[in-house]
C-alpha positions as CSV (number, residue, x, y, z in Angstrom):
1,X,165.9,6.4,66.7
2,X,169.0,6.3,68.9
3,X,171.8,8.6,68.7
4,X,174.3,7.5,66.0
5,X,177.3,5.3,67.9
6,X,179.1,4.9,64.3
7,X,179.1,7.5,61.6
8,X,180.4,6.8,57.9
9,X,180.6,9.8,55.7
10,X,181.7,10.2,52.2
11,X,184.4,7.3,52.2
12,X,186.2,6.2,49.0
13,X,188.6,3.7,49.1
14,X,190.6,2.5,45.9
15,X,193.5,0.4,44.9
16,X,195.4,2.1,42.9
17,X,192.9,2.4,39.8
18,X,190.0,0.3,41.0
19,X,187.8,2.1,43.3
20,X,186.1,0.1,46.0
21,X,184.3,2.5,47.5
22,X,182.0,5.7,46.3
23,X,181.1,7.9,48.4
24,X,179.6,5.8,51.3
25,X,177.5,7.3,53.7
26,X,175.2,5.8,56.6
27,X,175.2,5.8,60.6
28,X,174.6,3.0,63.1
29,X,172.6,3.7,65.8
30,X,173.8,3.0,69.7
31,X,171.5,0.0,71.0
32,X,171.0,-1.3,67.8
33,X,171.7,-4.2,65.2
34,X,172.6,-2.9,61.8
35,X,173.0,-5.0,59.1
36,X,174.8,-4.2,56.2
37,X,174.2,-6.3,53.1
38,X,175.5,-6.6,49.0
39,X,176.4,-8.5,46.6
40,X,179.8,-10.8,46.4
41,X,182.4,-7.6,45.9
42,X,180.1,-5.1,46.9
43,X,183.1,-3.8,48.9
44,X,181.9,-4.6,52.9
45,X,184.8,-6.3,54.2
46,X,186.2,-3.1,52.9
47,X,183.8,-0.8,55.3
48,X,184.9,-3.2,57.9
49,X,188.5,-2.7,57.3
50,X,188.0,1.0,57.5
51,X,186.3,0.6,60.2
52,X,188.8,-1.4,62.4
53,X,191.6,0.4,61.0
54,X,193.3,-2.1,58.7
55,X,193.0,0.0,56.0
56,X,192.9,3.9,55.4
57,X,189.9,5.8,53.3
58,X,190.8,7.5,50.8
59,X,188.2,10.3,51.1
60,X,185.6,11.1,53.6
61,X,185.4,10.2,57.8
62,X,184.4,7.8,60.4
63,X,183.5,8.6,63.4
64,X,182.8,6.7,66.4
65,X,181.2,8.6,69.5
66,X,181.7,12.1,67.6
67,X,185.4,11.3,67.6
68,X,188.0,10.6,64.3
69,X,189.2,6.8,63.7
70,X,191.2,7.7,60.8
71,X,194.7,7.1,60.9
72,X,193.8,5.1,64.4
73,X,195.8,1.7,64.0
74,X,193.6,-1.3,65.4
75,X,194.9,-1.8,68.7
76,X,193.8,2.1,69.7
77,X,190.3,1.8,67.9
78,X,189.8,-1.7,70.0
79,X,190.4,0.5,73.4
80,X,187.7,2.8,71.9
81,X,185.0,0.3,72.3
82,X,184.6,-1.6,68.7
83,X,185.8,-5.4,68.3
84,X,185.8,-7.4,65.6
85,X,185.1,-10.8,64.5
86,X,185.9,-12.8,61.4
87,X,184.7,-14.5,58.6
88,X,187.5,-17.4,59.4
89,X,187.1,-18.3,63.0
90,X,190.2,-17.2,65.1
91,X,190.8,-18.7,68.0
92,X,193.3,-20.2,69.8
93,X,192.5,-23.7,69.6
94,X,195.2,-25.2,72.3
95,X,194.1,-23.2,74.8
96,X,191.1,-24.0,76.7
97,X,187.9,-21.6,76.4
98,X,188.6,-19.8,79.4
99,X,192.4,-18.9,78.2
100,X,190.9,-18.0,74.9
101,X,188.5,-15.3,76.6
102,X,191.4,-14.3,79.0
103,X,193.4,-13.1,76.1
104,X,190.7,-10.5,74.8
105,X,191.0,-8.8,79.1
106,X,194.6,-8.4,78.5
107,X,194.1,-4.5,77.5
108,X,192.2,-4.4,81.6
109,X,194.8,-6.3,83.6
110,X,196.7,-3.4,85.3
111,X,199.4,-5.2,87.4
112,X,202.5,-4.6,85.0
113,X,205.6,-6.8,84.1
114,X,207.1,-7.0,87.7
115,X,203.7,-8.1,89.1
116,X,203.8,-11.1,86.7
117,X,206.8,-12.0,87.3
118,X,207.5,-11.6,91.2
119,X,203.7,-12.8,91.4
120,X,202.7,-10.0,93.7
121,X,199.0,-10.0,95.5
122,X,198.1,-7.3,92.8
123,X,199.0,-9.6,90.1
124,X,196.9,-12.4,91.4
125,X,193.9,-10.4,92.4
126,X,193.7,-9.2,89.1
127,X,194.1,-12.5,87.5
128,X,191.1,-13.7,89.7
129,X,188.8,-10.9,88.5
130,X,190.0,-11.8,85.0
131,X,188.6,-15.2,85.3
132,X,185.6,-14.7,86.8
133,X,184.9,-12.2,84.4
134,X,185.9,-14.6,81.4
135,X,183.7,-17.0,83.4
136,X,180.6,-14.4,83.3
137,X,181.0,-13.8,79.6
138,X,180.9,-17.9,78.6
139,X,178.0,-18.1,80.5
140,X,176.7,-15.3,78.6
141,X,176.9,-17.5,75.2
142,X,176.4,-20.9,77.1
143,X,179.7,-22.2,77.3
144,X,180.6,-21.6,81.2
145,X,180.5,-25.8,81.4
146,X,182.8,-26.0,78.7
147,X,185.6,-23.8,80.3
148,X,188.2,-25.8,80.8
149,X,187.9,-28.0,77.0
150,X,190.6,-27.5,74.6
151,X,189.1,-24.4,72.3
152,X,189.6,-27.5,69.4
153,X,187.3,-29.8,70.6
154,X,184.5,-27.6,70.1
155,X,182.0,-28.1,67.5
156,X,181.7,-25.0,64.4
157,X,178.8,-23.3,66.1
158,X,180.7,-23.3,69.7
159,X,184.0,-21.9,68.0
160,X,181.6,-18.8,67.1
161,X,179.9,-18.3,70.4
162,X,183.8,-18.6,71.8
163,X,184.8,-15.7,69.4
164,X,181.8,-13.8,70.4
165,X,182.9,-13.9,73.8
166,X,186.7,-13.3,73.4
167,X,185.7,-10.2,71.7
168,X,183.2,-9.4,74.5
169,X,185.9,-9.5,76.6
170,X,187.7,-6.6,75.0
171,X,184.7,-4.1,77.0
172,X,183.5,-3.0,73.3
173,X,180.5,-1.0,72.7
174,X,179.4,-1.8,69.3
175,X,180.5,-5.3,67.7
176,X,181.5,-5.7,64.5
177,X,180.6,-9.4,63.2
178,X,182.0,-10.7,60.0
179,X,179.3,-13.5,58.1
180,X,178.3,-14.8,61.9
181,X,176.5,-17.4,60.4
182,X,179.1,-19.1,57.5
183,X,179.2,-22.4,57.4
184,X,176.3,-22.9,60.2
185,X,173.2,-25.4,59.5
186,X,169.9,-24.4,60.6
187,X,169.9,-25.2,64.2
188,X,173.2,-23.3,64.9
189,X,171.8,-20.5,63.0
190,X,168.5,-20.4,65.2
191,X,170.8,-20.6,68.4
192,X,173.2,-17.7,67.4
193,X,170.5,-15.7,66.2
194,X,169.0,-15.7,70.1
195,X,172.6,-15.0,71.2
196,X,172.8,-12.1,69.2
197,X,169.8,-10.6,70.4
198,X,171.1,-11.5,73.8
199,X,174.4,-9.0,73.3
200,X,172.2,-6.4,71.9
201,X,169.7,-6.6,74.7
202,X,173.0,-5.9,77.5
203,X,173.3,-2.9,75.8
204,X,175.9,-3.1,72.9
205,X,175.7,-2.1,69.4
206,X,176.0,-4.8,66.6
207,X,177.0,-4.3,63.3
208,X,177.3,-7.3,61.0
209,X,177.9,-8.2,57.8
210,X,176.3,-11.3,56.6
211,X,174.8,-13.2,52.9
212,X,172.0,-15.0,54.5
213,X,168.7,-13.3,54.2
214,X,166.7,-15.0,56.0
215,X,169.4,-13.9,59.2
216,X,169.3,-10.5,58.1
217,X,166.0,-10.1,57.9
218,X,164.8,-11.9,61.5
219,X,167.3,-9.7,63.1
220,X,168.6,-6.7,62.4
221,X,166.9,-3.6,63.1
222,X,168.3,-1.6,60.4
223,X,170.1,-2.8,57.0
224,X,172.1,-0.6,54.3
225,X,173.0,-2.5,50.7
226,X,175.9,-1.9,49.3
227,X,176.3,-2.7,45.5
228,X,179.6,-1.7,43.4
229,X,181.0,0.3,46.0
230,X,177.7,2.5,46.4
231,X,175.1,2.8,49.3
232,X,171.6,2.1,47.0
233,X,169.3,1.4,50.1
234,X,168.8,2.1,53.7
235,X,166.2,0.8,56.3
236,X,163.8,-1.5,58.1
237,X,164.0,-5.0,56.7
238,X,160.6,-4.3,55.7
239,X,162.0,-1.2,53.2
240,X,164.9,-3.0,52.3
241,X,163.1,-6.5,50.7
242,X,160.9,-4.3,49.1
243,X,162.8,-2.0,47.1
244,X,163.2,-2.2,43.3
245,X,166.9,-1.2,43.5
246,X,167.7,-4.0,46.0
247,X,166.0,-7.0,44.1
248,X,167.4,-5.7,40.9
249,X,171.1,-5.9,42.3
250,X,170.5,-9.4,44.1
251,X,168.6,-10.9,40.9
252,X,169.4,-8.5,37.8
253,X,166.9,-6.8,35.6
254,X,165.9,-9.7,33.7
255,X,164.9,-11.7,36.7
256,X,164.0,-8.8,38.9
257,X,161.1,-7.7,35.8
């Protein structure tokens, strides 16, 4: 297996008196995608909060790259090399697709205040490399010949290839995706699967969270389940669709027997 890109170790998190998180402990692997998996209120937005640095653990560590993200707020873990996206789409839908990419480069356009304003040769050379690179990056997900359409007028499944590349845009490492697949019908599914894969295979990480099964399963590498807060299960798909523990938390005891 690859060296570990992301490590999780011992983390609680709790509100006041309802705990969250026990004790979570697993590691995702550079090159890889990992899925991780529960129950509604199993607590995985949660490990992506941690993760991003929107919320603080209570116990335990995260580690990216061997170093500390506690106490990181988001902006400093982004430069680290994890983006995020959501559940809810977030774009900006009166900008076109290229603007929308544009704005994830920001952190990598060195040319200062005075070199926007006074529109000095540094400031425009670096705007041209920014658009050719947000250029590259839609034609990594197939929207290069929608560049210039309003970010609106794109159907559901375009909106989350157009995420996937603003957040591409922020040079991450691994990629933290949030349900990719919500919402989706069966053909958008079947095309985001293949751009998944697609990111993985130019050498980023993928970490996702995600309900549909069938997704999981067909893609990721590697899947932890989470259930009340707790880590019961950990690896291949093949592992994780056969363990008692896993089916019991998806379909209770009663159906599960």
């Amino acid at each position: 297996m690859s060296a570990g890109l992301l490590s999780i170790r011992n983390v609680g998190k709790h509100f006041g008196g309802l705990h969250v998180l026990h004790d979570v402990n697993f590691e995702v692997p550079a090159g890889t995608i990992y899925g991780l998996i529960g129950p509604n209120g199993a607590g995985k937005t949660t490990v992506f909060n941690l993760v991003t640095g929107l919320l603080q653990p209570n116990s335990g560590s995260i580690t990216f790259q061997g170093e500390d993200l506690v106490g990181l707020p988001s902006h400093r873990i982004t430069q680290r090399g994890i983006a995020r996206t959501f559940q809810n789409i977030r774009i900006f839908k009166e900008m076109d697709l290229l603007e929308n990419v544009m704005v994830g480069l920001h952190d990598h356009l060195h040319y200062g205040t005075f070199g926007m304003l006074f529109n000095t040769p540094g400031y425009r050379a670096a705007e041209k490399r920014a658009r050719e690179r947000a250029l590259e990056l839609l034609t990594w997900v197939g929207l290069d010949h929608k560049a210039d359409t309003l970010a609106d007028n794109l159907s559901y499944g375009d909106q989350r290839k157009l995420e996937f590349a603003r957040a591409l845009a922020t040079e991450p490492k691994l990629l933290l995706l949030d349900e990719p697949v919500a919402g989706m019908n069966p053909s958008e599914k079947t095309i985001l699967m293949e751009e998944i894969r697609n990111i993985r295979q130019r050498g980023y990480g993928v970490f996702m969270i995600e309900h549909d099964m069938r997704f999981v399963m067909g893609l990721c590498d590697r899947i932890a389940v989470l259930n009340f807060g707790r880590i019961i299960a950990e690896g291949t798909p093949d592992q994780i669709r056969n363990n008692p523990e896993v089916i019991e938390a998806y379909l209770g005891k009663e159906d599960a027997a």
